[in-house]
N, CA, C and O atoms as a GROMACS GRO file, in nm:
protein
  508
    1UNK      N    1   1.595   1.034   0.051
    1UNK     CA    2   1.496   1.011   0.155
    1UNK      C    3   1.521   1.107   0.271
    1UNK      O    4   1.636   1.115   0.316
    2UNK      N    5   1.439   1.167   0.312
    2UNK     CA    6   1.447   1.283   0.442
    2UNK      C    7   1.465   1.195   0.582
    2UNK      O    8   1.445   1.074   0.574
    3UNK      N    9   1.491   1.234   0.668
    3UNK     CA   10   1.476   1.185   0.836
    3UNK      C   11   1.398   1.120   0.888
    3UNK      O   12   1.408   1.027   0.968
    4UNK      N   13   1.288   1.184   0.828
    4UNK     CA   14   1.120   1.182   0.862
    4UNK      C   15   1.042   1.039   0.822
    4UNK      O   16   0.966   0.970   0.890
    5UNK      N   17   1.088   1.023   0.688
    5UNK     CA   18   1.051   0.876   0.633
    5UNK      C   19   1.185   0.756   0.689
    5UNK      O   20   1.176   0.635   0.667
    6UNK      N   21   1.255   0.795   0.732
    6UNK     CA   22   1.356   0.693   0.745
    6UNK      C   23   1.279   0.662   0.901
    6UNK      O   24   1.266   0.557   0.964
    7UNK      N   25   1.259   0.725   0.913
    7UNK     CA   26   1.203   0.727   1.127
    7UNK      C   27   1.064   0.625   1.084
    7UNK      O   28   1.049   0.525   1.153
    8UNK      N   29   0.975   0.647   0.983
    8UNK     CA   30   0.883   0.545   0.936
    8UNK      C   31   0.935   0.412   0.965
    8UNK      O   32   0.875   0.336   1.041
    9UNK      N   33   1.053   0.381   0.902
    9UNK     CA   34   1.104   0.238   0.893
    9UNK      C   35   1.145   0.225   1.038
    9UNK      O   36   1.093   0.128   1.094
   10UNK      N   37   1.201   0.276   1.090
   10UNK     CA   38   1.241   0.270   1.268
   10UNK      C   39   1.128   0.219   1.330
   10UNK      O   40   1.132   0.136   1.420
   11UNK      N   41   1.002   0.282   1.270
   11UNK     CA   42   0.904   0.284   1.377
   11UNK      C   43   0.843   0.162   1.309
   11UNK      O   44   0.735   0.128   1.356
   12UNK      N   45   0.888   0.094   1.216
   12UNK     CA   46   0.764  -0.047   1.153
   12UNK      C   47   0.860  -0.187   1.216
   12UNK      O   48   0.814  -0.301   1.217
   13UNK      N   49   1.015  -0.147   1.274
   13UNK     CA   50   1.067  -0.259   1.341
   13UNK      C   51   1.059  -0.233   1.447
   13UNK      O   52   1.047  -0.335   1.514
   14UNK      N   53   1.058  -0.109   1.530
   14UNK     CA   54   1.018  -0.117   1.671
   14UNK      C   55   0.952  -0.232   1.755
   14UNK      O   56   0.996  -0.294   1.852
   15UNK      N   57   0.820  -0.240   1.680
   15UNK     CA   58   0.769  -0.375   1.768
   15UNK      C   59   0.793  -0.509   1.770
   15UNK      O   60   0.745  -0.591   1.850
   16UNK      N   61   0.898  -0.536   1.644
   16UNK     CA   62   1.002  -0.672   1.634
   16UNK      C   63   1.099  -0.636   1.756
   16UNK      O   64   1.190  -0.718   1.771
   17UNK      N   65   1.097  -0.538   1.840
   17UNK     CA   66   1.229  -0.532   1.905
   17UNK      C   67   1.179  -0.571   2.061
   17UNK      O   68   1.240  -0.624   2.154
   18UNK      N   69   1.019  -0.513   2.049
   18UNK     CA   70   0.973  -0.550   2.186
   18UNK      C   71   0.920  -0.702   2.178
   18UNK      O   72   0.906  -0.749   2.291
   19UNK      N   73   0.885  -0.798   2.067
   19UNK     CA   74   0.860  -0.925   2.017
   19UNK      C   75   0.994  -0.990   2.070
   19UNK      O   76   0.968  -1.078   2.152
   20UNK      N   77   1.115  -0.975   2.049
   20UNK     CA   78   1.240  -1.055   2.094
   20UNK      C   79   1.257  -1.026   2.285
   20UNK      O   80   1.310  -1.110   2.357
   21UNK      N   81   1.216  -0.928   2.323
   21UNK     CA   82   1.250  -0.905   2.449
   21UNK      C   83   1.160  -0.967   2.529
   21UNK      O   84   1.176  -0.996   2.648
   22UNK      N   85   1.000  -1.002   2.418
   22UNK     CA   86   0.900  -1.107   2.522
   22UNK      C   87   0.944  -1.229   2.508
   22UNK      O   88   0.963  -1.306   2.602
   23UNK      N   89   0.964  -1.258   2.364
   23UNK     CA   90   0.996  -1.409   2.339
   23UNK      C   91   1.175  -1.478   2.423
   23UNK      O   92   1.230  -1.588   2.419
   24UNK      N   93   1.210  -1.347   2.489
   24UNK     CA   94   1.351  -1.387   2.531
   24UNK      C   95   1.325  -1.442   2.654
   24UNK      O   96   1.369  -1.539   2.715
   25UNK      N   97   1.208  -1.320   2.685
   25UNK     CA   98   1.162  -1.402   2.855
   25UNK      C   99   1.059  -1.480   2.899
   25UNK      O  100   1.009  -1.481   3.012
   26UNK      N  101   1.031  -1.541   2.807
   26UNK     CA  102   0.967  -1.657   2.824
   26UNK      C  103   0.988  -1.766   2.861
   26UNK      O  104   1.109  -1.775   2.880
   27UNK      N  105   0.923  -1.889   2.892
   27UNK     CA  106   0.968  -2.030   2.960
   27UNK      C  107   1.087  -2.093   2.871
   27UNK      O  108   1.166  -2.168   2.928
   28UNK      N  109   1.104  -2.064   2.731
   28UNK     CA  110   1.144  -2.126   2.642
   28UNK      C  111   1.252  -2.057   2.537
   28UNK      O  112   1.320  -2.113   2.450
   29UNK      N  113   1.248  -1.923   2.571
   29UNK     CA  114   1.300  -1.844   2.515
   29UNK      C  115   1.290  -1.817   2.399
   29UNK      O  116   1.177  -1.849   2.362
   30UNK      N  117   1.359  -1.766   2.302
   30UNK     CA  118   1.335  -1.748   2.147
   30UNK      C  119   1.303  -1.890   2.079
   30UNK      O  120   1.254  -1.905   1.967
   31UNK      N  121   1.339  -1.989   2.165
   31UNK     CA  122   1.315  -2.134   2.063
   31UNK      C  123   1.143  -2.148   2.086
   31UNK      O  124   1.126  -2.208   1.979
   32UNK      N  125   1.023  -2.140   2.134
   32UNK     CA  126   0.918  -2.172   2.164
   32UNK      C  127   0.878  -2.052   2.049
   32UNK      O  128   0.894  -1.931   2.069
   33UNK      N  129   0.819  -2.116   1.914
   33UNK     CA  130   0.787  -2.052   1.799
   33UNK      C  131   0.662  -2.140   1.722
   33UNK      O  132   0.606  -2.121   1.614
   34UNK      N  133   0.649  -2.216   1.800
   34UNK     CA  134   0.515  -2.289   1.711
   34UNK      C  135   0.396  -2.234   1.690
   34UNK      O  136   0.338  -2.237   1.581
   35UNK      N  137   0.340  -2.161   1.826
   35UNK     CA  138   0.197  -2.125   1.810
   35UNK      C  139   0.253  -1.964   1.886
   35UNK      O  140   0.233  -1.953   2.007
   36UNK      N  141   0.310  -1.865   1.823
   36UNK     CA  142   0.363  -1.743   1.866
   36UNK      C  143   0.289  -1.660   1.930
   36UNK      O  144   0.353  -1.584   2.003
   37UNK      N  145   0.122  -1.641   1.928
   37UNK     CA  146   0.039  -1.571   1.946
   37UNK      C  147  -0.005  -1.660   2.083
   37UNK      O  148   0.018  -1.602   2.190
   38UNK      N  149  -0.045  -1.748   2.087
   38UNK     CA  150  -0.090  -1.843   2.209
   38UNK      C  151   0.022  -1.805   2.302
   38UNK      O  152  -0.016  -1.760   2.410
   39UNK      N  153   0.143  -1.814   2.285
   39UNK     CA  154   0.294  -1.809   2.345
   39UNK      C  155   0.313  -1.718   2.466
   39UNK      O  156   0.336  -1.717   2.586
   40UNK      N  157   0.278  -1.607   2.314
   40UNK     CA  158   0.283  -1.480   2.377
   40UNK      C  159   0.184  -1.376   2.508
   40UNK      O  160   0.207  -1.301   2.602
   41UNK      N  161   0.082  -1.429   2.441
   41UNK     CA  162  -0.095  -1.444   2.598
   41UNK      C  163  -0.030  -1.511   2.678
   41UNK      O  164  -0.004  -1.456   2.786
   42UNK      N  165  -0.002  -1.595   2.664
   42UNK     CA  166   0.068  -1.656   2.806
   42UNK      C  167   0.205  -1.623   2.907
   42UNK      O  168   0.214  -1.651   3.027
   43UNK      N  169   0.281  -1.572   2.844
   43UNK     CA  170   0.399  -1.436   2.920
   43UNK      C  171   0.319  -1.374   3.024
   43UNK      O  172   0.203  -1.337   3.004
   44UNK      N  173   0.386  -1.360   3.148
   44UNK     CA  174   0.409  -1.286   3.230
   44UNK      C  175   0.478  -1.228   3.292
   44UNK      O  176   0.584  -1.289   3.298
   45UNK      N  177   0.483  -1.086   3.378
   45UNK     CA  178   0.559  -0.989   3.418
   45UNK      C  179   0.636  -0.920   3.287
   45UNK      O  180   0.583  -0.927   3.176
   46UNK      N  181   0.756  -0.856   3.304
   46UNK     CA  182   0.852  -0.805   3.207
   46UNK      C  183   0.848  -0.868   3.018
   46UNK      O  184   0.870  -0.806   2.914
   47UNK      N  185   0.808  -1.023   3.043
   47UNK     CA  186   0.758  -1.058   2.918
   47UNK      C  187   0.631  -0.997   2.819
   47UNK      O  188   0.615  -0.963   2.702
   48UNK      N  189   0.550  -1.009   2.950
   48UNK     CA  190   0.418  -0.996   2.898
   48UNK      C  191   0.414  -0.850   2.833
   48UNK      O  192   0.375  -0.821   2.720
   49UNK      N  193   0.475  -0.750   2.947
   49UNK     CA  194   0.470  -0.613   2.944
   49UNK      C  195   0.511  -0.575   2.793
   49UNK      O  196   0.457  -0.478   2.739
   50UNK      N  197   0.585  -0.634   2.740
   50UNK     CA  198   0.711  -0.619   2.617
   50UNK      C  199   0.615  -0.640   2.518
   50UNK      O  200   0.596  -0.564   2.423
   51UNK      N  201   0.562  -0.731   2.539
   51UNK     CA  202   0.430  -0.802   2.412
   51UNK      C  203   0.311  -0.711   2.412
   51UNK      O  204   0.244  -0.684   2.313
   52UNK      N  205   0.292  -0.669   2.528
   52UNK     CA  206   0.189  -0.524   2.518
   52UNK      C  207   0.223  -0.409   2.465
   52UNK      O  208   0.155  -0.334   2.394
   53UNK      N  209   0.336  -0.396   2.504
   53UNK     CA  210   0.436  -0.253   2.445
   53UNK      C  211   0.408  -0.317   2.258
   53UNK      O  212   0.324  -0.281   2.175
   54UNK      N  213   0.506  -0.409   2.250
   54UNK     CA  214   0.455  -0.435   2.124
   54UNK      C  215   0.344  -0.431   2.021
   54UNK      O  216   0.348  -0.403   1.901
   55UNK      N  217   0.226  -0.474   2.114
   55UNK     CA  218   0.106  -0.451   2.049
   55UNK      C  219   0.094  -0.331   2.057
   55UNK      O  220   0.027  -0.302   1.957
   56UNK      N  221   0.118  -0.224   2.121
   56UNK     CA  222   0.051  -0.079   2.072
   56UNK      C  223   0.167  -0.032   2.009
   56UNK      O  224   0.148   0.081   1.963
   57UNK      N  225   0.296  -0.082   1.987
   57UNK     CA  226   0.349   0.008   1.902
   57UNK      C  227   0.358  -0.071   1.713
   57UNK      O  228   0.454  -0.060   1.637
   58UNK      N  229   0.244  -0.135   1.688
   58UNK     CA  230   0.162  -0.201   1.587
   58UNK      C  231   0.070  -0.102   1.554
   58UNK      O  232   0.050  -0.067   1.437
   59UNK      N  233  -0.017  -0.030   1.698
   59UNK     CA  234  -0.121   0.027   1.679
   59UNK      C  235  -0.065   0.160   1.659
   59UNK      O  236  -0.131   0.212   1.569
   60UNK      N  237   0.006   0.223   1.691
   60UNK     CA  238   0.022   0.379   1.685
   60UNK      C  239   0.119   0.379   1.557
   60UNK      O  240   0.116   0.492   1.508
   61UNK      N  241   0.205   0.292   1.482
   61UNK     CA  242   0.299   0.284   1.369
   61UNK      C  243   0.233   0.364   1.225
   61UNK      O  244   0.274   0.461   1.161
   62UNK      N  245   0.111   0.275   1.208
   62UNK     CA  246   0.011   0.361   1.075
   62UNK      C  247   0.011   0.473   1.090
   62UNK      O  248   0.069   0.534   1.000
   63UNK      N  249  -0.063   0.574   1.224
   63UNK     CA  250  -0.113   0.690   1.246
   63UNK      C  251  -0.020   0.770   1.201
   63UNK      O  252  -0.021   0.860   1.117
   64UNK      N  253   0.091   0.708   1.294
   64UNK     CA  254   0.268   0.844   1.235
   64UNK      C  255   0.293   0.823   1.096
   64UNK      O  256   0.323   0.923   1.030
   65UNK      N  257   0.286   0.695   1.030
   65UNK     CA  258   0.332   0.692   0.882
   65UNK      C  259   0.265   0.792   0.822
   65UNK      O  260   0.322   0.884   0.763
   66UNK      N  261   0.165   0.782   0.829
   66UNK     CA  262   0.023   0.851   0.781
   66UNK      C  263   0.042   1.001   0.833
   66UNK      O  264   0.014   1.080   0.742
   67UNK      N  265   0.079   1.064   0.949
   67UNK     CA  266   0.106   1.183   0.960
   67UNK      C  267   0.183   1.233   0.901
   67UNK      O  268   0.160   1.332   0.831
   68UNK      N  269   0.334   1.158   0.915
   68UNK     CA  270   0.449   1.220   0.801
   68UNK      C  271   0.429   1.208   0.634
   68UNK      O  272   0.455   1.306   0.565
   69UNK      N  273   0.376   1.073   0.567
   69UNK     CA  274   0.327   1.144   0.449
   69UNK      C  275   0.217   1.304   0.420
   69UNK      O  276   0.213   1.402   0.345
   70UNK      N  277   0.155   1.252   0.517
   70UNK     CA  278   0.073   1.398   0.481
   70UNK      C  279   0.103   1.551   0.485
   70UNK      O  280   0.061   1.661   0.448
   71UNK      N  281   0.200   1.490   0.550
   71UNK     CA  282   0.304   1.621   0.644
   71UNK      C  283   0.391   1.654   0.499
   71UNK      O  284   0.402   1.769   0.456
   72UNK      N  285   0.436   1.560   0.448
   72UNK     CA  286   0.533   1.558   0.337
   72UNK      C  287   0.456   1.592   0.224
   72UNK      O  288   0.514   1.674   0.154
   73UNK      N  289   0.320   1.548   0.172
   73UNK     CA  290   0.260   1.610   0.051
   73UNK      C  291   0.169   1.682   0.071
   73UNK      O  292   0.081   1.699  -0.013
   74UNK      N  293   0.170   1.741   0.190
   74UNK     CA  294   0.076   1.913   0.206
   74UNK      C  295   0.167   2.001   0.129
   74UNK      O  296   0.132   2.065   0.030
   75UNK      N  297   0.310   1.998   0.190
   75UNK     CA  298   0.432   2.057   0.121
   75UNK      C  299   0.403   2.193   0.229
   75UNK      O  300   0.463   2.294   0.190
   76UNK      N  301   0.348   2.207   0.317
   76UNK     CA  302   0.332   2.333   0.364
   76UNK      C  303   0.397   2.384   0.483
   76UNK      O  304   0.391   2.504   0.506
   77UNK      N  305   0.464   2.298   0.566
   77UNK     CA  306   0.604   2.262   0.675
   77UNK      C  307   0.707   2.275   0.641
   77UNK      O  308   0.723   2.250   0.522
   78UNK      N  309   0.797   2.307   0.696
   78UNK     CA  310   0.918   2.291   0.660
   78UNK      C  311   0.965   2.178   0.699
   78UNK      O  312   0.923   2.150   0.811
   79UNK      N  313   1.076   2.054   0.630
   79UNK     CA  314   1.147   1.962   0.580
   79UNK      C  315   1.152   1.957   0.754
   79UNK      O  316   1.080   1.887   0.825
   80UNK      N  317   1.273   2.063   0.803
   80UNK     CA  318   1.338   2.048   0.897
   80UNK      C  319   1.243   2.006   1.035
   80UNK      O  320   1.271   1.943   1.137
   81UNK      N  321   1.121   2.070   0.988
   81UNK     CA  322   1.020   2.077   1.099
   81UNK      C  323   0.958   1.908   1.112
   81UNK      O  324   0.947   1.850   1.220
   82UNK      N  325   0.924   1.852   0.983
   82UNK     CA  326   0.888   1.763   1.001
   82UNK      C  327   1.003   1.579   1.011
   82UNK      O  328   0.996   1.456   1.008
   83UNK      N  329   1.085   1.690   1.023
   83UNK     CA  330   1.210   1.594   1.035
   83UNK      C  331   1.263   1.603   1.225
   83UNK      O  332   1.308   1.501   1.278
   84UNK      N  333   1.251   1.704   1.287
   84UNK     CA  334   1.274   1.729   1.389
   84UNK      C  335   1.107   1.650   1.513
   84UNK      O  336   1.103   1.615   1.630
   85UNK      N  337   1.030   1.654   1.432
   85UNK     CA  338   0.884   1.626   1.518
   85UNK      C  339   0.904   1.440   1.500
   85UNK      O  340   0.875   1.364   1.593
   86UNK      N  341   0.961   1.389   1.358
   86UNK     CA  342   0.998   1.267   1.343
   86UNK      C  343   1.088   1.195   1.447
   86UNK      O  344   1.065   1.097   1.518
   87UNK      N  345   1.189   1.270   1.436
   87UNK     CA  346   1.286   1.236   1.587
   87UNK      C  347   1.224   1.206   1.712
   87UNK      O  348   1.209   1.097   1.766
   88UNK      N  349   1.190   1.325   1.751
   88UNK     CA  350   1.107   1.347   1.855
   88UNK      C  351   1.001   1.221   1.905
   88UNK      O  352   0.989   1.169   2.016
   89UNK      N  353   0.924   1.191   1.766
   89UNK     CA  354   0.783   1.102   1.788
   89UNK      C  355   0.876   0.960   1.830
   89UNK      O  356   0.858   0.904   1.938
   90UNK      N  357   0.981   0.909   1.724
   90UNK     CA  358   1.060   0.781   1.810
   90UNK      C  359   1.112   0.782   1.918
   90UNK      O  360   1.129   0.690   1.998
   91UNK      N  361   1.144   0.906   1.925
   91UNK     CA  362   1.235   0.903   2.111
   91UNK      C  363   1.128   0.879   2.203
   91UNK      O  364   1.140   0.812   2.306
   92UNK      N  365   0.977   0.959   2.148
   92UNK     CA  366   0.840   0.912   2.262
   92UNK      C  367   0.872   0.765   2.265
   92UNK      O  368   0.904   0.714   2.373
   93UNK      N  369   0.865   0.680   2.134
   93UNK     CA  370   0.823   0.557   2.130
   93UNK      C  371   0.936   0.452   2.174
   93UNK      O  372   0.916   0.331   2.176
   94UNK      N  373   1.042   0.504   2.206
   94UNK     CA  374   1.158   0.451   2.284
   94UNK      C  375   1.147   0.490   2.402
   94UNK      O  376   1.203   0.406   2.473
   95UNK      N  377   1.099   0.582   2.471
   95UNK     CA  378   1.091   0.645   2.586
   95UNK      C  379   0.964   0.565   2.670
   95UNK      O  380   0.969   0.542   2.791
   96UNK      N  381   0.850   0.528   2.580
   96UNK     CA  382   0.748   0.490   2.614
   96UNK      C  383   0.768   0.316   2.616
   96UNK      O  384   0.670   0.274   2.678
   97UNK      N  385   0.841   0.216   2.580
   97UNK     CA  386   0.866   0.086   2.560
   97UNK      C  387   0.952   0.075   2.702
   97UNK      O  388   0.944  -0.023   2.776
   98UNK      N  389   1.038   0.197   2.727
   98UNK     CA  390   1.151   0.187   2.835
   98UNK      C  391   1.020   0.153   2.974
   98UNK      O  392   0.989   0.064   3.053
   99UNK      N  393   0.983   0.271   2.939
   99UNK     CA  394   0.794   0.283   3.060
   99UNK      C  395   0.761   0.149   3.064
   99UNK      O  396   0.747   0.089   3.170
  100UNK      N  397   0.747   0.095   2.948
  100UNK     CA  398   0.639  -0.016   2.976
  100UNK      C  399   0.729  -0.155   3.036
  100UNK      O  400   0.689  -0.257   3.091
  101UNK      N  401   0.833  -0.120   3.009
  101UNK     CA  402   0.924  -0.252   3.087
  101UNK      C  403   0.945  -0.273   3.153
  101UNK      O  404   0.962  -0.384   3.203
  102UNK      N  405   0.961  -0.104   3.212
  102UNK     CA  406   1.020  -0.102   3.389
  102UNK      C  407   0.873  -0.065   3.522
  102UNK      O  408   0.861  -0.034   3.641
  103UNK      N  409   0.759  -0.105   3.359
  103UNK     CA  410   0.626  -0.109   3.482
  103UNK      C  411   0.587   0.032   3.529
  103UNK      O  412   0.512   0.043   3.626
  104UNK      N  413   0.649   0.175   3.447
  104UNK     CA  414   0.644   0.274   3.514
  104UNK      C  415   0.501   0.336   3.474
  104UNK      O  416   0.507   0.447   3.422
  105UNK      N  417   0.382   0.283   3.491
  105UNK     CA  418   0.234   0.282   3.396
  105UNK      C  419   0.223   0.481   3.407
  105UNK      O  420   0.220   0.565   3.317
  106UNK      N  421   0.220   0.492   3.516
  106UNK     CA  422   0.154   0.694   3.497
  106UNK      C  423   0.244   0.736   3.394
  106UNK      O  424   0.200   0.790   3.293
  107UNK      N  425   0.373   0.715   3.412
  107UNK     CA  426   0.500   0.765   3.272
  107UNK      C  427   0.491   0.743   3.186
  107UNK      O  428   0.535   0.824   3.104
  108UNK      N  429   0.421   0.606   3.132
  108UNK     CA  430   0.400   0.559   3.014
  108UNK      C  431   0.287   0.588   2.959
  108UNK      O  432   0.275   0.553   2.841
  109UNK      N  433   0.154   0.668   3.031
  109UNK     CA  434   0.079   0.688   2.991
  109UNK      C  435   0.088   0.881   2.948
  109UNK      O  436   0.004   0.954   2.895
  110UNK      N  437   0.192   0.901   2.987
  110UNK     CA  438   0.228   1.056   2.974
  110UNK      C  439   0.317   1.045   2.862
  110UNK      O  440   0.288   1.126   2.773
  111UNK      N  441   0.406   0.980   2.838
  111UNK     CA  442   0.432   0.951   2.710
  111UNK      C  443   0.372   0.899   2.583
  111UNK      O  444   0.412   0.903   2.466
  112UNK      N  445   0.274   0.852   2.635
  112UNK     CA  446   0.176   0.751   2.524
  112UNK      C  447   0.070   0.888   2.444
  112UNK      O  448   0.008   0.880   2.338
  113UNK      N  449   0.080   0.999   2.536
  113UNK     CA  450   0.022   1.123   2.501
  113UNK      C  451   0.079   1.193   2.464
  113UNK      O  452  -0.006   1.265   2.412
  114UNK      N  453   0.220   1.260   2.436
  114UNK     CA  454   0.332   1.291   2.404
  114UNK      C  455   0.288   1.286   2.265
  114UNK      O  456   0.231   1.363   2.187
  115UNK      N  457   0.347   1.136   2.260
  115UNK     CA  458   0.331   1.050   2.092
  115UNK      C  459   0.226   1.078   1.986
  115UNK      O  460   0.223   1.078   1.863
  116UNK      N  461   0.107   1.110   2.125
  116UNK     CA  462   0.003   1.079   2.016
  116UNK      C  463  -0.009   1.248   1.951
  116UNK      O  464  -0.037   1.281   1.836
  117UNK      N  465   0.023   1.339   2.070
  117UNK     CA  466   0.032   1.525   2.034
  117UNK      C  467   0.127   1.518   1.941
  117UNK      O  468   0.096   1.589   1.846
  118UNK      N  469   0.267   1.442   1.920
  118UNK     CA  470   0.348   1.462   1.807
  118UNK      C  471   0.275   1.410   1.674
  118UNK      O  472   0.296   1.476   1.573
  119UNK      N  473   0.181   1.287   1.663
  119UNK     CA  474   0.139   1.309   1.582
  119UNK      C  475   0.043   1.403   1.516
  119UNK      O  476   0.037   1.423   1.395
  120UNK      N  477  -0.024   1.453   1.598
  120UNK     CA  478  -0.123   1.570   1.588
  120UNK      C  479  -0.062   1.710   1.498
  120UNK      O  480  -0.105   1.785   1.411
  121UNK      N  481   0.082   1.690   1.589
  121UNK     CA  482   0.161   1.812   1.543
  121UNK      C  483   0.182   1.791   1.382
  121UNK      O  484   0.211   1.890   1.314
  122UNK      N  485   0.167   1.668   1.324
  122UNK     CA  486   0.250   1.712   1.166
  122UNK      C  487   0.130   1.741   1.146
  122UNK      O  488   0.131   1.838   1.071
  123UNK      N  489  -0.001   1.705   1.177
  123UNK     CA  490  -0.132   1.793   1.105
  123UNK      C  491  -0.150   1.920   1.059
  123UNK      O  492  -0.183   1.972   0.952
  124UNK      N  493  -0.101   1.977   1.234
  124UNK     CA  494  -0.094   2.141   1.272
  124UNK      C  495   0.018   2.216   1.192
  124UNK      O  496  -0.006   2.323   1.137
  125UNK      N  497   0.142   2.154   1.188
  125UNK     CA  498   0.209   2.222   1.085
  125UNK      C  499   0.230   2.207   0.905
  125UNK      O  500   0.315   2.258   0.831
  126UNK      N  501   0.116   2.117   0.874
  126UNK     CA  502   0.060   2.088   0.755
  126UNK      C  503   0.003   2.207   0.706
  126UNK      O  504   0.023   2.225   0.586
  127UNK      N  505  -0.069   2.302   0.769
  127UNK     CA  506  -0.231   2.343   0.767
  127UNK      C  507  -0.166   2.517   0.686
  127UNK      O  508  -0.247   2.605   0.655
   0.00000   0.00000   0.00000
């Protein structure tokens, strides 16, 4: 398995990681699990933020999977290239969760663009 697909799996638990950091700060903490989705709408501040982070890193997870396979059976990149843009795209998506916790919204939205040009990039070096 290359870098590139292993960073896939990084990026499909990512948002289990921002899910424990809402459910930690909640009224109830990790034990309040009955109705998880109701739970979670209801978080506020640093909780809530975590559960939002979460939800878009649900939403942007497909796009990158989907870039690096394609990236991987164009065959027309080099390994290293699409192993180095892989790195890169999780450090956005660690870089961008850090943003969304500490409330830093203009940073997080400059990173949230980052992410989305790294995915762009395995297109461009597909081609």
């Amino acid at each position: 398995m290359t870098v590139a697909l292993w960073c896939i799996l990084i990026a499909i638990f990512l948002p289990y990681v921002c899910t424990a950091i809402a459910k930690a700060g909640g009224r109830y903490g990790l034990r309040d699990n009955h109705d998880p989705r109701d739970f979670l709408e209801s978080l506020n501040g640093l909780a809530r933020r975590a559960h939002a982070a979460q939800l878009n890193s649900f939403e942007v997870t497909p796009a990158f999977a989907a870039a690096v396979i394609v990236a991987h059976l164009a065959g027309n990149a080099e390994l290293v290239t699409i192993n180095v843009l892989s790195v890169l795209f999780i450090t956005s998506r660690l870089l961008y969760i850090i943003c969304y916790l500490a409330d830093w919204a203009v940073l997080r939205s400059l990173v949230w663009f980052v992410g989305m040009g790294l995915i762009v990039s395995f297109f461009v070096v597909s081609v």
